[in-house]
C-alpha positions as CSV (number, residue, x, y, z in Angstrom):
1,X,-52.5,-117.7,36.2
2,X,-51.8,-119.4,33.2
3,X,-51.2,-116.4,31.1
4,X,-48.7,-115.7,33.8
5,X,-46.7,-119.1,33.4
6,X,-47.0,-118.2,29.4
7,X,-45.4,-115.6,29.7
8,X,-42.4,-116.0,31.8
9,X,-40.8,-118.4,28.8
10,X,-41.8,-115.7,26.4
11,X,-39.8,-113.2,28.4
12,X,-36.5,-115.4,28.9
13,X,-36.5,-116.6,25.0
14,X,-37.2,-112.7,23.9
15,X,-34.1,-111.9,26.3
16,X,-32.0,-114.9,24.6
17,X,-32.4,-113.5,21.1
18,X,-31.7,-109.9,22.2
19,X,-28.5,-111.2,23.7
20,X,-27.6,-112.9,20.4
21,X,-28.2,-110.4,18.1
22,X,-25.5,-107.6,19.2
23,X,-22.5,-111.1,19.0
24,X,-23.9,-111.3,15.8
25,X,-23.0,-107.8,14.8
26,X,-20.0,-107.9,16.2
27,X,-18.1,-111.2,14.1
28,X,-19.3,-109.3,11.3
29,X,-17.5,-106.2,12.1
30,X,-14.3,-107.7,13.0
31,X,-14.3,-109.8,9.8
32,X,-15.4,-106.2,7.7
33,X,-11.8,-104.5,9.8
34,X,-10.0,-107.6,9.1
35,X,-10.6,-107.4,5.1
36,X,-10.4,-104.0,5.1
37,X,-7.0,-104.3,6.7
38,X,-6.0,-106.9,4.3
39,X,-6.8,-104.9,1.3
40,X,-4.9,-101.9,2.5
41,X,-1.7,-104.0,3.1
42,X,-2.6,-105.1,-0.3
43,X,-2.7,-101.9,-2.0
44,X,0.3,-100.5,-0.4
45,X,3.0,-103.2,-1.3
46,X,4.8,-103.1,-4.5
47,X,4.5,-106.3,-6.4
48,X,6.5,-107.4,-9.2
49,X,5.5,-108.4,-12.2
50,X,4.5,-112.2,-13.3
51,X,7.3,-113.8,-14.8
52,X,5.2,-116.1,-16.7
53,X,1.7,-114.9,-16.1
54,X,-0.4,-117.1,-18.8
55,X,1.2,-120.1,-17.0
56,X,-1.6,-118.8,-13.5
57,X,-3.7,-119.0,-15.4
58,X,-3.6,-122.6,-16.7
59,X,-3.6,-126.2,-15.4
60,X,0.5,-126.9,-14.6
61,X,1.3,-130.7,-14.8
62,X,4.3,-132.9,-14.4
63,X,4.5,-133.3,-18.1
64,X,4.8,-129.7,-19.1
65,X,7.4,-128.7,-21.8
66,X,9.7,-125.9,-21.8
67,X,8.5,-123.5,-24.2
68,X,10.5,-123.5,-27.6
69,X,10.8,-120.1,-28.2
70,X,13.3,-120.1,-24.8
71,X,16.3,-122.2,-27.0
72,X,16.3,-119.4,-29.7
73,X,18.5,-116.8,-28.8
74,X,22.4,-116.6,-29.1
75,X,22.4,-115.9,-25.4
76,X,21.1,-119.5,-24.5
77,X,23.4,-122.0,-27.1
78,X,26.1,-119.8,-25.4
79,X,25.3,-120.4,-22.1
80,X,24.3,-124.4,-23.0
81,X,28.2,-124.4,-24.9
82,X,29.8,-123.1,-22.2
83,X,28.1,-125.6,-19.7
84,X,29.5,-128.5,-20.8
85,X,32.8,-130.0,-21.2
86,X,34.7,-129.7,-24.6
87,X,34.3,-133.2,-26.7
88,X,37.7,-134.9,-28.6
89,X,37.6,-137.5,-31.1
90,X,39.5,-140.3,-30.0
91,X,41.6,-142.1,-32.5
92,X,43.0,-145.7,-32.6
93,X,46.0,-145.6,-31.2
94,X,46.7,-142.4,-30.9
95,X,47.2,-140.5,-27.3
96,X,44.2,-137.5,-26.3
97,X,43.8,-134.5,-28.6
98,X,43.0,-132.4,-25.4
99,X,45.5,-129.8,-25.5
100,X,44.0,-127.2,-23.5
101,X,46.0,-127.3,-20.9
102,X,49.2,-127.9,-22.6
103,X,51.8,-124.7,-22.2
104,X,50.8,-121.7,-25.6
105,X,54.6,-121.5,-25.7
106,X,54.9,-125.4,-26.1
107,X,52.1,-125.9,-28.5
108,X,53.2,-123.1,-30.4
109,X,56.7,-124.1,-31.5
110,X,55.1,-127.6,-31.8
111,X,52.8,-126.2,-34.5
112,X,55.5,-124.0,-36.2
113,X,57.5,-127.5,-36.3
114,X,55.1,-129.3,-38.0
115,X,54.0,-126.9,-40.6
116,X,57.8,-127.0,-41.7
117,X,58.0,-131.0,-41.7
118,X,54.8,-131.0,-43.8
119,X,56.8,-129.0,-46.6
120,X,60.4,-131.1,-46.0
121,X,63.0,-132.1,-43.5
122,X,65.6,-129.8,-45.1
123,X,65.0,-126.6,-42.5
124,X,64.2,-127.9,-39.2
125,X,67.8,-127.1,-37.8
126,X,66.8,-123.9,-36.4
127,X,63.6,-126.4,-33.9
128,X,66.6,-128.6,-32.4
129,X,69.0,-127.8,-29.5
130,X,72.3,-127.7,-30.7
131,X,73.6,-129.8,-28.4
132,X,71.7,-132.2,-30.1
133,X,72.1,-131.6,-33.6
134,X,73.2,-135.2,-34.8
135,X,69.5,-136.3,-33.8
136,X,68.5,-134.1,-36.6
137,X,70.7,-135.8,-38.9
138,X,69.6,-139.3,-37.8
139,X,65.6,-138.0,-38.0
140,X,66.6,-137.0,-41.9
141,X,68.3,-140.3,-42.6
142,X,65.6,-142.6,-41.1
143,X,62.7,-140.9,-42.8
144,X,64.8,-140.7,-46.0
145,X,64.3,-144.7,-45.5
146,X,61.2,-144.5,-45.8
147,X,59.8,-141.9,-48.7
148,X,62.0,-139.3,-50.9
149,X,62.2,-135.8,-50.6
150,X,58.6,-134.4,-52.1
151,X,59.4,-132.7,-55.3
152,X,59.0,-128.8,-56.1
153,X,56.0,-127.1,-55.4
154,X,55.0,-130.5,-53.7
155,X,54.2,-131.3,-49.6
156,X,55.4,-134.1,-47.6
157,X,52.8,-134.3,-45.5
158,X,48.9,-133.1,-46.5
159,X,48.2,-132.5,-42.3
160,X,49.1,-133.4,-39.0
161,X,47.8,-133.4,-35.4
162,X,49.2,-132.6,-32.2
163,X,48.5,-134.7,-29.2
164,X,48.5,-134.1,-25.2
165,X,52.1,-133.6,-23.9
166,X,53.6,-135.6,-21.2
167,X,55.9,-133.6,-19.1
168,X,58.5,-133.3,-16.1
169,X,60.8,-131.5,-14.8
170,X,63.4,-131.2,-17.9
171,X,62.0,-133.0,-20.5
172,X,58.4,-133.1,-22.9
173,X,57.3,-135.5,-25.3
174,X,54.8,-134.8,-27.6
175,X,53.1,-137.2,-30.0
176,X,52.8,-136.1,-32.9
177,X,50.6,-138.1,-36.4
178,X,51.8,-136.6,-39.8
179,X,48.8,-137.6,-42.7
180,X,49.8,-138.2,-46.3
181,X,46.7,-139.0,-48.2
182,X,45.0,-141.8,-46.7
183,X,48.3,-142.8,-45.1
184,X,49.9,-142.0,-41.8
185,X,53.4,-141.7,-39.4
186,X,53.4,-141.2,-36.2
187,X,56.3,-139.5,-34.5
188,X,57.5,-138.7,-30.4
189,X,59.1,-135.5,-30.4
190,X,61.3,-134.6,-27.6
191,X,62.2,-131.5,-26.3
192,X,63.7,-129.4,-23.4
193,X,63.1,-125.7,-22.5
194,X,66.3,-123.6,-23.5
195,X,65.5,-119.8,-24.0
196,X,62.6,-121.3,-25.5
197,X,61.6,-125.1,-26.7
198,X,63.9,-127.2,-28.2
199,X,64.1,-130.5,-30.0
200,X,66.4,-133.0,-28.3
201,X,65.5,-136.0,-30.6
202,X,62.4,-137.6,-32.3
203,X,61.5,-141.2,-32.9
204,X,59.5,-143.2,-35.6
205,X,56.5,-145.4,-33.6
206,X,57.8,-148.9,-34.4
207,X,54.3,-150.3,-34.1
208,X,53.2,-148.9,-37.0
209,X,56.3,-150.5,-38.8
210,X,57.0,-147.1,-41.2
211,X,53.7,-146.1,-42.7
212,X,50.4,-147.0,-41.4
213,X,46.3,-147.1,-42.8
214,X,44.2,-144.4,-41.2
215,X,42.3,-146.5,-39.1
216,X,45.9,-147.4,-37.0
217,X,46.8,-150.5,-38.1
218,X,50.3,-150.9,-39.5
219,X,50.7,-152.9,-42.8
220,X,52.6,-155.2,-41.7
221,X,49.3,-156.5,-39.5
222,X,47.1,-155.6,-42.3
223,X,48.6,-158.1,-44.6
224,X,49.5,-160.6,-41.9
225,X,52.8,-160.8,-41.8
């Protein structure tokens, strides 16, 4: 009788672990599809190559610097130049040197101007209007008060620079700084558009009383007067 009760337990814990063996056998043969499934997705997608492939390899921080060999090539300064916004020099007392968006045709006959005043003021007649011809005259005379006529083979002026126009409707003024050694003038030419720009009249800046240091002060403030 006791062999009897002995082995009814037997029987139901055999049964238990025959039942557990085939769920067994079965997780493993759905994880065995599952990575087989994955692999042959794996194997059938085209992948692209690494852009940087040592960096999956190695430890990636916060900290990291961008490799030197990146700032090298022409193709990179031209891309960093083009990025960011042109620099000017700004001078004392002198308006913005940023004529980029001042009119080709305008800055042209300004620059033709100024290459003839830095030789003399005897042929500029053919830069004013000629309805305002006498302006020309009284531009001569006033500079004449101030320096001679440069001798032969000599300049009046050694450079210039050409500032930011101010414009309306009929009329432009241009500031213009003529540079004689370590000397300066600085001049407000006018003009109007007639088949082309035209001088209507130029004045001397009074501030700089005549002729004035390079660092913009006149000389009238640099010896106190």
């Amino acid at each position: 009788m006791k062999k009897i009760v002995w082995l009814g337990p037997c029987l139901v814990l055999f049964g238990l672990i025959s039942c557990s063996n085939p769920q067994v056998i079965i997780l493993t043969s759905q994880e065995e599809t599952l990575r087989n499934e994955v692999q042959i997705k794996a194997d059938s997608t085209l992948w692209t190559n690494e852009l940087e492939p040592e960096r999956l390899l190695s430890t990636i921080n916060s900290n990291i610097k961008t490799s030197e060999k990146a700032f090298n090539s022409p193709q990179m300064f031209s891309t960093i130049k083009e990025l960011q916004p042109a620099v000017y020099p700004e001078i004392k007392g002198l308006e913005s040197l940023d004529c980029t968006a001042m009119n080709t045709s305008l800055l042209s006959t300004m620059d033709k101007f100024c290459q003839q005043l830095c030789k003399g003021t005897d042929n500029l007649k053919d830069f004013f209007f000629e309805d305002y011809m006498f302006n020309y005259v009284f531009f001569k005379n006033d500079l004449n008060l101030l320096f001679k006529e440069p001798q032969k083979d000599e300049d009046l002026f050694d450079r210039y620079l050409i500032c930011r126009a101010f414009e309306n409707e009929n009329l432009t003024q241009v500031p213009v700084r003529f540079y004689k050694q370590k000397e300066h003038i600085d001049l407000s030419v006018y003009l109007t558009y007639h088949n082309g720009y035209k001088i209507t009249q130029i004045d001397i800046d009074s501030q700089f009383n005549g002729w004035g240091n390079t660092n913009g002060e006149s000389k009238k403030e640099t010896t106190g007067q």
